[in-house]
Legacy VTK file of the C-alpha trace (Angstrom):
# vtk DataFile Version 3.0
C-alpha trace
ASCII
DATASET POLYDATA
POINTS 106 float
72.903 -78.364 31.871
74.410 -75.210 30.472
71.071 -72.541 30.390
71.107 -68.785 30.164
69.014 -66.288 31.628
68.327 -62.657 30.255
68.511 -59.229 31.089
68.041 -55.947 29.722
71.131 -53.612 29.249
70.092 -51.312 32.264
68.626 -51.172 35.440
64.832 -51.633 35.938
63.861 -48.016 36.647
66.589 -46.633 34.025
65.841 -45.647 30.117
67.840 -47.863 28.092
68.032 -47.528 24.234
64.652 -48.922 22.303
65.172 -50.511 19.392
63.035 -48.094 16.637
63.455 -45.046 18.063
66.654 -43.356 17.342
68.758 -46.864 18.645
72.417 -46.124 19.058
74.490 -49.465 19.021
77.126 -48.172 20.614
74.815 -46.319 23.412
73.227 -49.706 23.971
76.710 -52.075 24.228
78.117 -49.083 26.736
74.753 -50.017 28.567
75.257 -53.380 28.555
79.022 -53.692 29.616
78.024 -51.133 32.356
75.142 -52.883 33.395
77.390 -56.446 34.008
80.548 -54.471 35.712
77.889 -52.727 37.955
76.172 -56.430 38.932
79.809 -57.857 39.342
80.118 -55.561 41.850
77.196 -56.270 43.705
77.089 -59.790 43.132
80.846 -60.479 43.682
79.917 -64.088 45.154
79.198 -65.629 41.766
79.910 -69.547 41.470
82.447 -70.846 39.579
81.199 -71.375 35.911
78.550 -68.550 36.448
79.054 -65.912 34.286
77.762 -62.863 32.171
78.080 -62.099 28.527
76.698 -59.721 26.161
74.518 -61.029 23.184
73.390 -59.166 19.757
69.843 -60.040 19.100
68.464 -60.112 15.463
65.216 -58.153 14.841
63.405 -56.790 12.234
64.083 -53.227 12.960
67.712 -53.928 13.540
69.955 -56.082 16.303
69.526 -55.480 19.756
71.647 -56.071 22.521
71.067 -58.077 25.946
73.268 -59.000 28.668
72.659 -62.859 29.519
73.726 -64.813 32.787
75.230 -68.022 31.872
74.536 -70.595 34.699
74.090 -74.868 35.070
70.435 -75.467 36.038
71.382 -78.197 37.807
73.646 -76.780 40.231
71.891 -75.453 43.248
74.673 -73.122 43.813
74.166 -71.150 40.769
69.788 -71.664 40.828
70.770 -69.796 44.084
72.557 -66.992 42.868
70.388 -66.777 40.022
67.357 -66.048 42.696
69.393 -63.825 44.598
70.236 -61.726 41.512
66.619 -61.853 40.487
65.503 -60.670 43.825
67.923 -58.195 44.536
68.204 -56.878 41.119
69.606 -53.342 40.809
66.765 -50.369 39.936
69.487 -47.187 39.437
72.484 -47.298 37.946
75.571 -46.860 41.001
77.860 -43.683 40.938
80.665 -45.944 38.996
78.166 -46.809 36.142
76.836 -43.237 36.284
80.672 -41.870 35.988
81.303 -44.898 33.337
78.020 -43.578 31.166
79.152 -39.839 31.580
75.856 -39.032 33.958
77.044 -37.248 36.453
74.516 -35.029 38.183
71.609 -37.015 36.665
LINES 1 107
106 0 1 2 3 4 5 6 7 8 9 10 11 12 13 14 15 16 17 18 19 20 21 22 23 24 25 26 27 28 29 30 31 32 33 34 35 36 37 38 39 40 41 42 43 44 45 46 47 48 49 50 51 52 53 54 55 56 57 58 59 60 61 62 63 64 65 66 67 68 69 70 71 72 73 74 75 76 77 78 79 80 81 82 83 84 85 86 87 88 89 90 91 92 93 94 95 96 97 98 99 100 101 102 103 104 105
């Protein structure tokens, strides 16, 4: 059965917009569209039918954005790269996200 998994729009040890404080849409789709060429790159196995997309989230102070892994929870192969992309999650952004988000030197 089709089920979907979610992220935020950045690594875990990198700021990422915040939804109330100064949000910038575009900032935070950049992030996300980074963010899911960065884990294709790392996670170039993906199964067949796996696969990432980019979701506006409703809120009260405004939409949000999220980047969501689209997977069949019945297929072991993609439970399995689900809970190799959960464990091996990335922390930092690589140098081509960096050079895609203009943050060179940071």
């Amino acid at each position: 059965m089709r089920d979907t998994y979610e992220f935020e729009t950045t690594p875990t040890n990198e700021n990422c917009q915040q939804l109330g404080k100064n949000y910038d849409q575009a900032l935070a789709k950049l992030e996300a569209k980074t963010l899911v060429k960065q884990l294709e790159r790392q996670f170039p196995e993906q199964p067949e039918g796996v696969y990432y997309r980019i979701r506006s989230n409703p809120h009260d102070f405004g939409s949000y954005y999220s980047v969501q892994l689209v997977y069949d929870d019945e297929d072991q192969n993609h439970c399995s790269f689900l809970n190799k992309l959960e464990e091996n999650f990335p922390e930092l952004w690589d140098e081509k996200a960096k050079i895609d988000l203009n943050l060179q030197g940071a």
